[in-house]
DRENPA-3360 file (N, C-alpha, C; in nm, 2 decimals, always signed):
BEGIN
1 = XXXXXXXX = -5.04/+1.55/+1.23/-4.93/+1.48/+1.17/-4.83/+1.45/+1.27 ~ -4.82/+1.36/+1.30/-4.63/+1.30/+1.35/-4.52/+1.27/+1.27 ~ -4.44/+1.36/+1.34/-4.30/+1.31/+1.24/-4.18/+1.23/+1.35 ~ -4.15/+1.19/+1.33/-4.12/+1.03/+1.35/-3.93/+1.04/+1.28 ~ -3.88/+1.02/+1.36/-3.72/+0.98/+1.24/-3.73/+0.84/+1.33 ~ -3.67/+0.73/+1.21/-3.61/+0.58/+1.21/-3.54/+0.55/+1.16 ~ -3.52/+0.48/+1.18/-3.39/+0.38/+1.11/-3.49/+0.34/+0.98 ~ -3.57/+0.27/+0.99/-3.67/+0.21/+0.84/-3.77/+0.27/+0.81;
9 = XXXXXXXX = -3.76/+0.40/+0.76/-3.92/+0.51/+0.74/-4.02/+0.39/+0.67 ~ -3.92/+0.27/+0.54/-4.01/+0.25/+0.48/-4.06/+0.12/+0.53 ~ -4.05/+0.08/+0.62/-4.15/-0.03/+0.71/-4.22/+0.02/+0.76 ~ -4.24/+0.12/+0.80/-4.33/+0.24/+0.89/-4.42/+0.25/+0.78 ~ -4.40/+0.27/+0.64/-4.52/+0.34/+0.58/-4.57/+0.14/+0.51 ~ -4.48/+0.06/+0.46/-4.54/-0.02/+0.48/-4.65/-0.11/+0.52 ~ -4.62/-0.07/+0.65/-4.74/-0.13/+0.75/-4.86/-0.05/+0.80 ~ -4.80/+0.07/+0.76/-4.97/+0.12/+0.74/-4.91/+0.26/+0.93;
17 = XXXXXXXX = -4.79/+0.22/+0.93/-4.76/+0.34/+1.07/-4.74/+0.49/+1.01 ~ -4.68/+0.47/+0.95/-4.70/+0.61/+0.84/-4.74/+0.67/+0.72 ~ -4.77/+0.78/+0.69/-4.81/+0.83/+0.55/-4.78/+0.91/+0.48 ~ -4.62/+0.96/+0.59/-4.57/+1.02/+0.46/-4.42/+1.02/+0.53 ~ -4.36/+0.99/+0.46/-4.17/+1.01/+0.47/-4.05/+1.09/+0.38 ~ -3.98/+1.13/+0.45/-3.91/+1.20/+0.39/-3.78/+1.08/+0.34 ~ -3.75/+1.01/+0.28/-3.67/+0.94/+0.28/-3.51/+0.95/+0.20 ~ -3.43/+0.90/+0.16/-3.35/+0.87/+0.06/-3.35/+0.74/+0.06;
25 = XXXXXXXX = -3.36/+0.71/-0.08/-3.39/+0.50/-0.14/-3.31/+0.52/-0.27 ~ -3.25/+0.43/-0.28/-3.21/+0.43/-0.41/-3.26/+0.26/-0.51 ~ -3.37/+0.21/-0.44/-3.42/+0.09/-0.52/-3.57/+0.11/-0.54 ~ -3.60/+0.04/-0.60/-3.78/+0.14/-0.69/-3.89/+0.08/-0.54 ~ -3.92/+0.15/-0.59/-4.06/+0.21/-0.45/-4.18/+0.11/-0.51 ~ -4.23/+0.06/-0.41/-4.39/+0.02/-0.48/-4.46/+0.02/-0.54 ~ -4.53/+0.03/-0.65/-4.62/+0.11/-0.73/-4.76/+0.21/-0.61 ~ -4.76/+0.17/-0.55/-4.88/+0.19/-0.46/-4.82/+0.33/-0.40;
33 = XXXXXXXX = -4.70/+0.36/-0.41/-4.62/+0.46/-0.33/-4.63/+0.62/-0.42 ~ -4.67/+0.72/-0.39/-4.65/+0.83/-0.43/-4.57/+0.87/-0.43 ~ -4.46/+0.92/-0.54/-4.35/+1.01/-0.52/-4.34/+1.13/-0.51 ~ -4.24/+1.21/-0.45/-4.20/+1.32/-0.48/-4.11/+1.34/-0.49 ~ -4.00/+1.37/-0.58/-3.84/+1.37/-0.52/-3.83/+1.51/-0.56 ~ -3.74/+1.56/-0.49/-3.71/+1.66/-0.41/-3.53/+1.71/-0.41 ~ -3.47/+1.63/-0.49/-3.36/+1.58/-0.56/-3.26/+1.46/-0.55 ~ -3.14/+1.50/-0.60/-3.04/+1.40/-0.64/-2.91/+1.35/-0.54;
41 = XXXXXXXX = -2.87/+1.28/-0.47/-2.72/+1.27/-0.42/-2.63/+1.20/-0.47 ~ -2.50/+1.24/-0.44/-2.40/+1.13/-0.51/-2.34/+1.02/-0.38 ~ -2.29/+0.95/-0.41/-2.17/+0.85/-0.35/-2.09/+0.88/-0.34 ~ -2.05/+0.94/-0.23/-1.90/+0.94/-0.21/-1.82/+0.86/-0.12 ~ -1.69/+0.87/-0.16/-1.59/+0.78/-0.05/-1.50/+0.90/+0.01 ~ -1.48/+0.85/+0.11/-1.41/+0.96/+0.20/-1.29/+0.90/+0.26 ~ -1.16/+0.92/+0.20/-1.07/+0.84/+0.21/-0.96/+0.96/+0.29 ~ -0.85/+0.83/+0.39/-0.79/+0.98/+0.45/-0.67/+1.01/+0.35;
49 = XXXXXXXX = -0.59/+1.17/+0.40/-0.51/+1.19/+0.26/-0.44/+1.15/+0.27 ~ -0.32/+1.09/+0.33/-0.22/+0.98/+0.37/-0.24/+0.86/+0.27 ~ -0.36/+0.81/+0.25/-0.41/+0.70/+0.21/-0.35/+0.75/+0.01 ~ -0.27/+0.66/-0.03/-0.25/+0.69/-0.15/-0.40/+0.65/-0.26 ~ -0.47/+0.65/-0.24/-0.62/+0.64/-0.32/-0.69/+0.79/-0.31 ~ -0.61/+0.90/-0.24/-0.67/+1.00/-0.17/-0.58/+1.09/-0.31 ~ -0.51/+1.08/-0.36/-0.40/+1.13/-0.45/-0.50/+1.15/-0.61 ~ -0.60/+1.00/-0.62/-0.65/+0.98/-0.74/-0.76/+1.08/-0.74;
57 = XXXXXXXX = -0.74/+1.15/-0.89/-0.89/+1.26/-0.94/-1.07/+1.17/-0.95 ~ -1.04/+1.03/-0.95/-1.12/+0.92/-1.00/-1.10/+0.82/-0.96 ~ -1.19/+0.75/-0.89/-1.18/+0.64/-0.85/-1.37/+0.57/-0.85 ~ -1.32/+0.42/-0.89/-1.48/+0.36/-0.90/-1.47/+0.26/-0.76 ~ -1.55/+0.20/-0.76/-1.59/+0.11/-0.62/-1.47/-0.05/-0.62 ~ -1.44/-0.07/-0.74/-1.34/-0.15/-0.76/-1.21/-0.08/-0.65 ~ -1.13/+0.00/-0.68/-1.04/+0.10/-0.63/-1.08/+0.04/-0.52 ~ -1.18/+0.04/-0.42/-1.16/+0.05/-0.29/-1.16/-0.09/-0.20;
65 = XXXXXXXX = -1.20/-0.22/-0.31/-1.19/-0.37/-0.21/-1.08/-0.40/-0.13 ~ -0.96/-0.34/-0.15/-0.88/-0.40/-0.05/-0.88/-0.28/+0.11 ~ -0.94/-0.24/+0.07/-0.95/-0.10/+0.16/-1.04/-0.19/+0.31 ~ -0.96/-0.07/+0.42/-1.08/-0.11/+0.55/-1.17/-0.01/+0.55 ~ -1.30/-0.07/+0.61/-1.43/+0.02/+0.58/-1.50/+0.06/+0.73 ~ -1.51/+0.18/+0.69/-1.60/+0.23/+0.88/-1.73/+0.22/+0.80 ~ -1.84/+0.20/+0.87/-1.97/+0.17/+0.80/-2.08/+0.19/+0.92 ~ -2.18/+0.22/+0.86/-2.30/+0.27/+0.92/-2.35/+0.10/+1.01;
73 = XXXXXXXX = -2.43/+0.14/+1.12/-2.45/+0.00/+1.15/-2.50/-0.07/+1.08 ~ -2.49/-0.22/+1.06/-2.54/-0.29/+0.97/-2.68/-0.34/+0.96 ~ -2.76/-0.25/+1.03/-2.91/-0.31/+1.03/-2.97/-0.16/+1.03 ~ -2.90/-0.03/+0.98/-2.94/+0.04/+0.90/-2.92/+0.02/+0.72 ~ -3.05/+0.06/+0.69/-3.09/+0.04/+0.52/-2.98/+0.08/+0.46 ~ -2.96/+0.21/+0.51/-2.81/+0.27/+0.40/-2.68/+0.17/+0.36 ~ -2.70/+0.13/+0.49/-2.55/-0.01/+0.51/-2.54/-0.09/+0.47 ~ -2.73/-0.18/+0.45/-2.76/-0.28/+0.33/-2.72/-0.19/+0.16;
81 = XXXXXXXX = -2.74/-0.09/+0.14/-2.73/-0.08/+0.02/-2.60/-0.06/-0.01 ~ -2.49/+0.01/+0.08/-2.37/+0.00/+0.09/-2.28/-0.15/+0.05 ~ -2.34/-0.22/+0.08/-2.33/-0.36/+0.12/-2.34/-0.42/-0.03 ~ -2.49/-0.38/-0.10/-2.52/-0.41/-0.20/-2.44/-0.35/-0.34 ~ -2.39/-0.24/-0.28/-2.33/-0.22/-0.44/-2.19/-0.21/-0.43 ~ -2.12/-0.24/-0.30/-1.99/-0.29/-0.31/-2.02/-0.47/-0.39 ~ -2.11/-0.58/-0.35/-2.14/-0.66/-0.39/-2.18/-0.67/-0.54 ~ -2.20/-0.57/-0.59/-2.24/-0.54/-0.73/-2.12/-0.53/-0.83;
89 = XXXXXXXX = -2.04/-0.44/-0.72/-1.89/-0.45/-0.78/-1.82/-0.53/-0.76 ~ -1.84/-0.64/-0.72/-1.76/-0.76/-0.70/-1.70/-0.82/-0.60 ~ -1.72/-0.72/-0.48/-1.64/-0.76/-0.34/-1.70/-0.71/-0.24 ~ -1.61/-0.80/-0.12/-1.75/-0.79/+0.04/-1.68/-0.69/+0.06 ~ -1.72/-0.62/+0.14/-1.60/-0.47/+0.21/-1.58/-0.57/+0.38 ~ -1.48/-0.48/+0.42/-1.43/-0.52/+0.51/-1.45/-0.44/+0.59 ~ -1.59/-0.41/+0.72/-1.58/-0.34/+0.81/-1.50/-0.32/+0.94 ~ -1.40/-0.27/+0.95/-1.37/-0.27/+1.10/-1.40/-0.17/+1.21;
97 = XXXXXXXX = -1.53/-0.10/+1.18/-1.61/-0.03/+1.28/-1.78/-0.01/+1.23 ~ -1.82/-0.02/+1.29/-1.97/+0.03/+1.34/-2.02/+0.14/+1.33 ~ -2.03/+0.24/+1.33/-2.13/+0.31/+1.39/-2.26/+0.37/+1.36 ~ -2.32/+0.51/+1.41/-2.43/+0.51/+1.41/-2.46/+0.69/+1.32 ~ -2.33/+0.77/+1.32/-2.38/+0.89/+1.24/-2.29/+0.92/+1.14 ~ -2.29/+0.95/+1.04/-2.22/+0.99/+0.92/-2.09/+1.06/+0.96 ~ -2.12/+1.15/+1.07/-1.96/+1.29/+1.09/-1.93/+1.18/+1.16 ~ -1.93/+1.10/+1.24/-1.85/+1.01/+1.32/-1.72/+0.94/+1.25;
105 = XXXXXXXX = -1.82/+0.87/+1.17/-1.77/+0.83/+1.08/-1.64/+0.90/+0.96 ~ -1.66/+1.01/+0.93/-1.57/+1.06/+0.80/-1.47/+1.14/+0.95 ~ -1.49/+1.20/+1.08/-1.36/+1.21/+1.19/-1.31/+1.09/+1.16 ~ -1.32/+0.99/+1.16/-1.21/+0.88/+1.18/-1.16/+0.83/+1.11 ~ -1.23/+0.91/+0.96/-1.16/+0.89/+0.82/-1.00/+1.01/+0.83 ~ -1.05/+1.09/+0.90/-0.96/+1.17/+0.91/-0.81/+1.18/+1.00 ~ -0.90/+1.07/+1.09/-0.74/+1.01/+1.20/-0.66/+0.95/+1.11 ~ -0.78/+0.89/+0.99/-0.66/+0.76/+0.93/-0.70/+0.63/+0.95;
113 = XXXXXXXX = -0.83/+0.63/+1.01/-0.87/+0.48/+1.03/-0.92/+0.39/+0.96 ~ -0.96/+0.45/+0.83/-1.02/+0.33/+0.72/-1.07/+0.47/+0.62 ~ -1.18/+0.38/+0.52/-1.26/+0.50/+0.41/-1.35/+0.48/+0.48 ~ -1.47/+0.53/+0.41/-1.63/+0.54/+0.43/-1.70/+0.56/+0.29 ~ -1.82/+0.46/+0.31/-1.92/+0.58/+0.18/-2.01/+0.65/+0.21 ~ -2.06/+0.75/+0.22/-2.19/+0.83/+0.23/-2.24/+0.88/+0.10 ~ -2.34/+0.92/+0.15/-2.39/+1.01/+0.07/-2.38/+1.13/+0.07 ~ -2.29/+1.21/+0.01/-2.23/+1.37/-0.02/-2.36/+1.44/+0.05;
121 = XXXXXXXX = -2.47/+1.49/+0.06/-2.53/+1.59/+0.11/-2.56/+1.55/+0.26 ~ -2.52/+1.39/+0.32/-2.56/+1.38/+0.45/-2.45/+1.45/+0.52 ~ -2.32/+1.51/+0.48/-2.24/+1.57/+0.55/-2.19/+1.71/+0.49 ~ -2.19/+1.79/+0.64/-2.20/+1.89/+0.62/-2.10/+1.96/+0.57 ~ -2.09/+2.08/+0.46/-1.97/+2.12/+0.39/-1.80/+2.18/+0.47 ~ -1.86/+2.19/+0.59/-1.68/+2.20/+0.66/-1.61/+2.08/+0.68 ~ -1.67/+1.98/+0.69/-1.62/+1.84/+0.64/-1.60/+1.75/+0.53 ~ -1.64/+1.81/+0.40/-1.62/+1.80/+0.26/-1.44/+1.80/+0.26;
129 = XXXXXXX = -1.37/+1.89/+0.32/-1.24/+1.85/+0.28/-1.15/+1.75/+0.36 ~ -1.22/+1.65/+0.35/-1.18/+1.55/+0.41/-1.14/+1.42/+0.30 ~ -1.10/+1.45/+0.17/-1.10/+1.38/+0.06/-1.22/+1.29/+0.02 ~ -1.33/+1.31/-0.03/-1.43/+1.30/-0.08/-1.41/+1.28/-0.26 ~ -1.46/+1.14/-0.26/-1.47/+1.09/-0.40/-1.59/+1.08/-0.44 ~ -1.63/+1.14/-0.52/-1.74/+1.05/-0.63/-1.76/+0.97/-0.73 ~ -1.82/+0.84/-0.66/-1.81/+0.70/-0.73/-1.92/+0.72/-0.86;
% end
């Protein structure tokens, strides 16, 4: 067996490079694709506490269009779907950073430099109090 981490597990099994992935997707799989899930995550936004949106018990993805967005790079899948359901809610987000790992990302939520979305289990719980929403 080879295990393999990418950016697109699921072009890998696609094309026939892999045959089995550990993935997170949140859009329907192939029919031809065997599942297993293995559980659930949430959406969260990680806003800094300064930020008066960081005050709210509740907040939905509307709340956050006028907001600046630190975001995964944009030719990772996550970022497309990030992409997609801010677009779902009605507005482009406005990235003014890049990068490439989740903790990167919610540190610089924590300077104060914009929000983020992740997905709640990709970061680890000593960084949870970093004002984390669930959308």
């Amino acid at each position: 067996m080879n295990v393999v981490e990418d950016v697109d597990p699921m072009a890998q099994l696609q094309q026939g490079e892999s045959e089995l992935a550990f993935i997170s997707y949140a859009g329907k799989l192939p029919d031809d694709f065997e599942v297993l899930s293995v559980g659930t995550d949430d959406l969260v936004a990680y806003i800094p506490a300064r930020n008066p949106l960081s005050k709210q018990k509740e907040l939905t993805l509307t709340d956050l269009k006028a907001e600046k967005f630190l975001t995964l790079n944009h030719q990772n899948p996550f970022a497309v779907f990030v992409q997609q359901v801010c677009a779902a809610a009605g507005f482009e987000l406005y990235s003014v950073f890049e990068g490439e790992k989740g903790r990167t990302l919610v540190n610089m939520v924590a300077l104060g430099t914009g929000i983020t979305l992740l997905m709640e289990q990709s970061i680890s719980e000593n960084l949870d109090s970093k004002c984390p929403h669930r959308l």
